[in-house]
N, C-alpha and C positions, 0 to 999 in steps of 0.2 A: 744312805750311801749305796750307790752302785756296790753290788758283785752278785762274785758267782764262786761259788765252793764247791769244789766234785769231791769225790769219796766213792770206794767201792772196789777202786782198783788194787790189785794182788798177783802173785804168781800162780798157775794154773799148769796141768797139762794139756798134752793135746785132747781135743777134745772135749775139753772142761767149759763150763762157762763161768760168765761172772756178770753182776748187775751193779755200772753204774749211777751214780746220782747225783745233779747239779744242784744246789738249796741255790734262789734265787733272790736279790734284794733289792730296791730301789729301781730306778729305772733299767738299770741290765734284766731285770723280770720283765719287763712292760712291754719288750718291741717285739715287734710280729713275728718274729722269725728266731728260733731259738734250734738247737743242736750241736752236734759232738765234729768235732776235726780230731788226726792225729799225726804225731813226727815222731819216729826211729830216727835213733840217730845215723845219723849220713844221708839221711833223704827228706825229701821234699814234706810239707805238708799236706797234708791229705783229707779232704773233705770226708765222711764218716755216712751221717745220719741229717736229719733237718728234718721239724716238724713247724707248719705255719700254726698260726691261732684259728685258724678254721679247720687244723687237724690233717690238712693235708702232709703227706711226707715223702721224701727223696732222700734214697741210698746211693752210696758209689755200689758200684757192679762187685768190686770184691765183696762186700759186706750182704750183699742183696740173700734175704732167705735164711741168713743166720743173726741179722740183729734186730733190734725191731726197737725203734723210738717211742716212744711215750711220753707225753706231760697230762701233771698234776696242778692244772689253773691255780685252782682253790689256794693249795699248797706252795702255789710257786716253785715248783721243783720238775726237774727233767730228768727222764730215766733214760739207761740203753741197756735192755737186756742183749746180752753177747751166748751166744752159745757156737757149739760144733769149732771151737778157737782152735788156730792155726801158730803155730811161730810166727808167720809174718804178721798178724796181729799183734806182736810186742812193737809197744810205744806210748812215749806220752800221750794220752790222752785228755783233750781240751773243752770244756764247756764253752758255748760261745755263743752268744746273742747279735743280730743283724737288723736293722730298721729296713726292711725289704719292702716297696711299695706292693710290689705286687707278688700274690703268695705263690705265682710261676715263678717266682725273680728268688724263693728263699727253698734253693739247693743247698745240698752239699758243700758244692765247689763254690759256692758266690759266699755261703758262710766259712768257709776256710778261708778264702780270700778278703772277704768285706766284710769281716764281722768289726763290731762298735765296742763288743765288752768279750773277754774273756777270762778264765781262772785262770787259778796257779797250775792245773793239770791231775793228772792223776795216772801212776806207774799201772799198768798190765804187762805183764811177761807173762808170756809161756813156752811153756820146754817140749820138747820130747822125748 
């Protein structure tokens, strides 16, 4: 059975971090293109992280130098270490798989937009 299960997320200060993690199963583990989106509520979705299966990776600009993407093939599992968090960093946070032919074509923004599997999400707040 496809999925994808995150976990990690919690309430933080500023400045706090936190380490998400995607357990991956069935074919939503298998496609080349795996990574995090997120949506506060009242605004748009928003691309995060993306890492290809050749390990290449692509941040949005807000996030660039304080998250850093990781997978664990073996494990089938996707991490986002988060640090230096901001308030606007509060939101659902989404695992998300994409069949991206080419590992230019598996961004952020194309897995926010075209991704093929995603979770349930996972809550990050923080305060100040």
């Amino acid at each position: 059975q496809a999925q994808l299960v995150e976990s990690g997320g919690g309430s933080v200060q500023v400045g706090g971090a936190l380490r998400l993690s995607c357990a991956a199963s069935g074919m939503a583990g298998r496609l080349s293109c795996m990574g995090w989106f997120r949506q506060a509520i009242g605004k748009e979705r928003e691309g995060v992280a993306s890492i290809h299966r050749d390990e290449s990776t692509s941040y949005a600009t807000s996030v660039k130098g304080r998250f850093t993407i990781s997978q664990d093939i073996a494990k089938n599992t996707l991490y986002l270490e988060m640090s230096s968090l901001k308030p606007e960093d509060t939101a659902m946070y989404y695992c998300a798989s994409y069949a991206a032919i080419l590992s230019e074509s598996c961004t952020s923004g194309n897995l926010a937009a075209n991704h093929n599997y995603r979770g349930q999400g996972t809550q990050v707040n923080v305060s100040s």
